[in-house]
N, C-alpha and C positions, 0 to 999 in steps of 0.2 A: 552265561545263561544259567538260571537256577530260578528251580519251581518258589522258593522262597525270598523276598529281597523285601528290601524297605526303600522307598521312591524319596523321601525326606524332602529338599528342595527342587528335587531334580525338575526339568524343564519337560514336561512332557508330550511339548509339542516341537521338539526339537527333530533333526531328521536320525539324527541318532538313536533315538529312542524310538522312531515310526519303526526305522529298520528291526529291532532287537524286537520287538513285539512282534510285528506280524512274522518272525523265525521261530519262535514259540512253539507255532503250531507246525512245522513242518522241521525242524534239526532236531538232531540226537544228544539231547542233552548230557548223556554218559560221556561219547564223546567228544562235542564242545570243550566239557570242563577236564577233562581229562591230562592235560599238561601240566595243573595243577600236583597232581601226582605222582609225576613221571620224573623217576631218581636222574633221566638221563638229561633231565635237560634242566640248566643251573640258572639261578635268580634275576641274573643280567639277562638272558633267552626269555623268560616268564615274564620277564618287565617290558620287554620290545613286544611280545604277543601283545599285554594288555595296552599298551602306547600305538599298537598298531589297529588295536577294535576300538579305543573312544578317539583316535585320529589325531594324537599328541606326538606319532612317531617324529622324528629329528629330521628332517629331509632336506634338501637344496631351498623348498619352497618355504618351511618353516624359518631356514635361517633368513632366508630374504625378511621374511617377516618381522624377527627379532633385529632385526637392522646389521645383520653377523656376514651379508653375504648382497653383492652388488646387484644380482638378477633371481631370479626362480627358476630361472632353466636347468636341467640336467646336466649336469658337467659333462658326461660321458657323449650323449647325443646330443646335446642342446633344444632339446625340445621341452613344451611345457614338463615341468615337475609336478607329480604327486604320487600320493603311498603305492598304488597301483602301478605306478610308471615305475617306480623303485624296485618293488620286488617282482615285476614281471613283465612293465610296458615298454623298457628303452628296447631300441632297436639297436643297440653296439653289440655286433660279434660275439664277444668274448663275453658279455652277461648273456646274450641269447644263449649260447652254451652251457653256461652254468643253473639259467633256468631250464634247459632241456633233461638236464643230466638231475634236475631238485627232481621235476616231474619223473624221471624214468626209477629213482630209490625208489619213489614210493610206489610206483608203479611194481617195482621188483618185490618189492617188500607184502603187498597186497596178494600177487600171484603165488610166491613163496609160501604165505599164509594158506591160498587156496589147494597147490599142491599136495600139503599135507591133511587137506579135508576127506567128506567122501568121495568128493568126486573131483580128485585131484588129476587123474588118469586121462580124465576126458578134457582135460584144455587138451586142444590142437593148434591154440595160434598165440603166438607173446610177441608184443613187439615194444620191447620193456629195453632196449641197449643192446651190446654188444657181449659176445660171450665168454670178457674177461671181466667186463664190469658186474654179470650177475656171478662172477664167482667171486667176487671181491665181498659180495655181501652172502656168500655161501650157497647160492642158487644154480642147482643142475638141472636144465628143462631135460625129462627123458628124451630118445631119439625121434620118437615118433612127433615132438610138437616142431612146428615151424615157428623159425625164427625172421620178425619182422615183413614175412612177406605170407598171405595166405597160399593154402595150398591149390593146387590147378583143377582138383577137383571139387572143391568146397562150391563154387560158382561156376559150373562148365556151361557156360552161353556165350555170345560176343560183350557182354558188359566186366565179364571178368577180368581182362586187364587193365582197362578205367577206374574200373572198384578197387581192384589191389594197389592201387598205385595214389589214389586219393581218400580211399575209407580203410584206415587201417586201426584198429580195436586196441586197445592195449592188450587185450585178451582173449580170447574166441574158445567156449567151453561147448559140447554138446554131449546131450544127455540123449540114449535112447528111450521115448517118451512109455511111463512106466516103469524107469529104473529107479531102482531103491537101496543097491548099495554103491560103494566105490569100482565095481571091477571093471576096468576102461575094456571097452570092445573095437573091435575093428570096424569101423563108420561106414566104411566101402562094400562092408557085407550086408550091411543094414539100410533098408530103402529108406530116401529121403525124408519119404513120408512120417515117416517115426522118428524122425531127429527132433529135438527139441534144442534150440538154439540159444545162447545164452551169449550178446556183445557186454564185453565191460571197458568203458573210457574212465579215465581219473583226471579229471582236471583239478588245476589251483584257481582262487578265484576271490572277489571280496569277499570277506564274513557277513557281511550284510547283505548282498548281492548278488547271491548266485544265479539268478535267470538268463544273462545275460548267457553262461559259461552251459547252463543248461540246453538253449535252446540254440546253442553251437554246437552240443552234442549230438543234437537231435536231425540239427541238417545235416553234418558232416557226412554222419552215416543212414541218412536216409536210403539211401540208392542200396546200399547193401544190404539193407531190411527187406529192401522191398524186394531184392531179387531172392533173396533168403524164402522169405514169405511164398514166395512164389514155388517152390519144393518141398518147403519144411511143412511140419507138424505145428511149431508152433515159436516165433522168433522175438526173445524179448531185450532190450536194449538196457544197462543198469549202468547209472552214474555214479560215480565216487568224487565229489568235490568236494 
C-alpha cells in the first residue's frame, strides 16, 4: 500500500486491485508497509508476504495447477485448499495450535506494548496464553490483572458466567472516566458509573478482506458490550487485525 505508485499495465478491474483500492481509505499505511523495514524479518519472509497479497503464494492448490501435484486438497485435512485455508483455515489439530499460539505472540506482544503506556495499570483482563509463554516473550502481567478468565465482579448479574466463558477480550482496560495519567486505581472503589471500558480483540485475517474478521468481532462480544453498557460510563470495543 503507498500514497504513490504507478498502474502501468496493470488490470484495474481485476478483484485484486477492487480490494487494494477500496483499503486505501481505511488501513494504516505506516503499518501495511512496515515489514519492508523490519531487520527482523529476512528476504525469503518478505517474499511470501508479497506472494501472499497478489495471491502467487505456493499452496497444494497452486501446485495442482502447475500440474506438480494430483488433487487441490489440503494434505493435512483434505479439504478444499487455498492461501486462507493455509495460514488459518485447516481444521488439523496440530496447525489449529500453532495458529492459536501466532494469535496469542501478537496478542502478548500488543498488551506488553500497552503495559508499558499510560495506562498500563489499568488492564485487568489478558487472555493472551499461559504464564510461561508470556514470560518466554518477557511479559509479567502484575497481580492485580486476570488471566484468561474475567473477573466475578467485572459483570455481577446472572449473564456473567455465559459472558466469561464465550466473550473473552484478548484484553479488558478500564479507565476512570476523566483520568489522565497512568496511576492504576482500585475499580471496586470506584462506582461503575465512571468506568470507562476499553475490549481489545486481535484477530488475523485476509489483507484484502477484513470484514468478514471484523464483524466476528463485533458479535462475538456483543453481549458483553451490552452488559458492560449497562453499568459503565462508557464501553468501546477496538479491533487489531
Amino acid at each position: 500500500m503507498s500514497k504513490h505508485h504507478r498502474l502501468g499495465d496493470a488490470n484495474t478491474m481485476s478483484g485484486y486491485y477492487k480490494y487494494w483500492k477500496r483499503l486505501l481509505t481505511s488501513v494504516n499505511l505506516t503499518t501495511s508497509n512496515f515489514f519492508w523495514s523490519n531487520t527482523r524479518i529476512n528476504v525469503s519472509q518478505k517474499r511470501n508476504v508479497m506472494k501472499f497479497r497478489m495471491g502467487t503464494l505456493y499452496i497444494q492448490k497452486m501446485a495442482h495447477l502447475y500440474d506438480r501435484a494430483t488433487n487441490s486438497s489440503c494434505l493435512l485435512c483434505h479439504q478444499p485448499d487455498s492461501q486462507i485455508h493455509t495460514l488459518s483455515g485447516c481444521q488439523n489439530t496440530s496447525f489449529q495450535n500453532m495458529v492459536t499460539e501466532r494469535h496469542n505472540i501478537a496478542s502478548r506482544l500488543i498488551t506488553k506494548t500497552l503495559s508499558k503506556g499510560d495506562f498500563g495499570g489499568n488492564i485487568i483482563v489478558a487472555d493472551i496464553g499461559s504464564e510461561t509463554q508470556m514470560a518466554q516473550q518477557s511479559l509479567v502481567l502484575p497481580a492485580h490483572v486476570a488471566n484468561r478468565t474475567s473477573p466475578h465482579w467485572l459483570v455481577p448479574n446472572h449473564l456473567a458466567d455465559e459472558l466469561r466463558s464465550c466473550s473473552r477480550p484478548d484484553a479488558i482496560c478500564i479507565l476512570q472516566v476523566g483520568t489522565k495519567n497512568g496511576h492504576q486505581r482500585d475499580l471496586l472503589a470506584i462506582h461503575p458509573l465512571r468506568w470507562d471500558a476499553h475490549l481489545i480483540e486481535v484477530k488475523y485475517c485476509d489483507d484484502t478482506r477484513p470484514e468478514q474478521q471484523l464483524a466476528r468481532t463485533t458479535e462475538q462480544h456483543n453481549g458483553l458490550e451490552h452488559a458492560l453498557a449497562q453499568q459503565c460510563h462508557k464501553v468501546s470495543l477496538h479491533h487489531v487485525v
